[in-house]
C-alpha positions in Angstrom: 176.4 -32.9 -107.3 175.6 -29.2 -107.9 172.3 -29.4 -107.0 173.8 -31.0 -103.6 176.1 -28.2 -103.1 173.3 -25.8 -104.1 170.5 -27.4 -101.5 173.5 -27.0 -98.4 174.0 -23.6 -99.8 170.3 -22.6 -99.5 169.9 -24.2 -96.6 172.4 -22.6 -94.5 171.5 -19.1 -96.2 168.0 -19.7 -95.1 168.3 -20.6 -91.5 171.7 -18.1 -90.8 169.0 -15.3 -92.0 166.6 -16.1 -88.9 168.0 -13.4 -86.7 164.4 -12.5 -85.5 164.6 -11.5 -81.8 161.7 -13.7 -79.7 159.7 -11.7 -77.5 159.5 -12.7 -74.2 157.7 -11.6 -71.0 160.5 -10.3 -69.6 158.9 -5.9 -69.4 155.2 -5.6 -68.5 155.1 -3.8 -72.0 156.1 -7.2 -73.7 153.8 -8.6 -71.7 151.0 -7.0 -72.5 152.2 -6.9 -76.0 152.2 -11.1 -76.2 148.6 -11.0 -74.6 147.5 -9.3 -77.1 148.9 -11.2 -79.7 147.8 -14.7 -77.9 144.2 -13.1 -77.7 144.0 -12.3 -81.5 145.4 -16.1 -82.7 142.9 -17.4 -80.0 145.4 -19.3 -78.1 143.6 -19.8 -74.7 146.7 -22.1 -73.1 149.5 -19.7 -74.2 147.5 -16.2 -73.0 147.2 -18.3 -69.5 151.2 -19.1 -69.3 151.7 -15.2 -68.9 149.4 -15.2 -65.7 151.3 -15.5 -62.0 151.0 -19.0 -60.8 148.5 -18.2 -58.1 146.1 -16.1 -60.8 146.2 -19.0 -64.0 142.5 -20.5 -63.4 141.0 -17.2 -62.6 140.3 -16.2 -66.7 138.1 -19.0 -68.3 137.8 -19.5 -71.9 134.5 -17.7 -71.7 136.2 -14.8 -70.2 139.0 -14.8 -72.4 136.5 -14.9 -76.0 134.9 -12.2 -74.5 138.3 -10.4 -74.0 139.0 -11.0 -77.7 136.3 -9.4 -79.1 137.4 -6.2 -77.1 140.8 -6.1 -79.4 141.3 -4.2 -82.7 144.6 -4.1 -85.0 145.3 -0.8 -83.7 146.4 -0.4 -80.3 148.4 1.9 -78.2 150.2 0.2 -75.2 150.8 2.7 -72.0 152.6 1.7 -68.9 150.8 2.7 -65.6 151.9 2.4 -62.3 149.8 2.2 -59.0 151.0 4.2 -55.8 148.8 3.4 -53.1 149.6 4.3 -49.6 148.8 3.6 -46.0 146.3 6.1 -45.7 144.0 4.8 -48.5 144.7 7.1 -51.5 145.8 6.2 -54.5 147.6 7.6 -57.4 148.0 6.5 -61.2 151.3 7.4 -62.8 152.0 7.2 -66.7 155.2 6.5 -68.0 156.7 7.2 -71.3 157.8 4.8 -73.0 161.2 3.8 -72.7 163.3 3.1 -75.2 166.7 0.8 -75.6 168.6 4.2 -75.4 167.1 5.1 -72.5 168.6 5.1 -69.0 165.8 6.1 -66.8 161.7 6.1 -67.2 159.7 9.6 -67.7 156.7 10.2 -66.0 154.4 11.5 -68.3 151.6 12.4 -65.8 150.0 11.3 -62.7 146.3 11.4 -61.4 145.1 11.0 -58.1 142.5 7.9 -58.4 138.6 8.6 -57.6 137.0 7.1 -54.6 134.7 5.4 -57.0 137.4 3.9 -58.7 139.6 3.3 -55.7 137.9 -0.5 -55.1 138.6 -1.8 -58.5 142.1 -1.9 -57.5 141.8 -3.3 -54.2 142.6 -6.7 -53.6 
């Protein structure tokens, strides 16, 4: 009968102490953060759930074990935003990251984009 007692006990210690938070897609920064992760388990179907709809079939496995030998354990995550405008320039903006406390994003700096460059973002 203890060892009943003490088994229900354990039990409902053990699973009330799972108060781990689940990351989900829901900042581009998560997002990036759960490819990464999905790259380094080698998890080909879950890395192509975080894909729009319209872009899912565009990575192929070969693509994506060639992505995976890019990654290391160390990486630093920065969030960049694109500002293009009618007239065909472009410019890069870094944000700080922002943090729970937060209430607005910080630029950190912004770089007009090089003609060179300019096509890689184009659509």
């Amino acid at each position: 009968m203890k060892k009943s007692i003490l088994c229900i006990f354990l039990f409902a210690l053990l699973s009330g102490c799972n108060n781990e938070k689940v990351l989900e897609p829901d900042t581009a920064m998560n997002a990036a953060t759960l490819m990464k992760h999905r790259m380094n388990i080698e998890n080909y179907e879950a890395f192509k759930q975080l894909f729009h709809e319209a872009s899912k079939g565009e990575v192929t496995m070969e693509e994506f074990d060639e992505l995976g030998k890019l990654t290391t354990a160390s990486t630093d995550f920065r969030e960049h935003m694109l500002v293009t405008f009618t007239n065909g320039e472009m410019l890069l903006v870094e944000f700080a990251p922002k943090l729970e406390d937060d209430e607005h994003y910080q630029i950190v700096d912004v770089k007009p984009v090089p003609d060179d460059v300019k096509a890689f973002f184009e659509r």
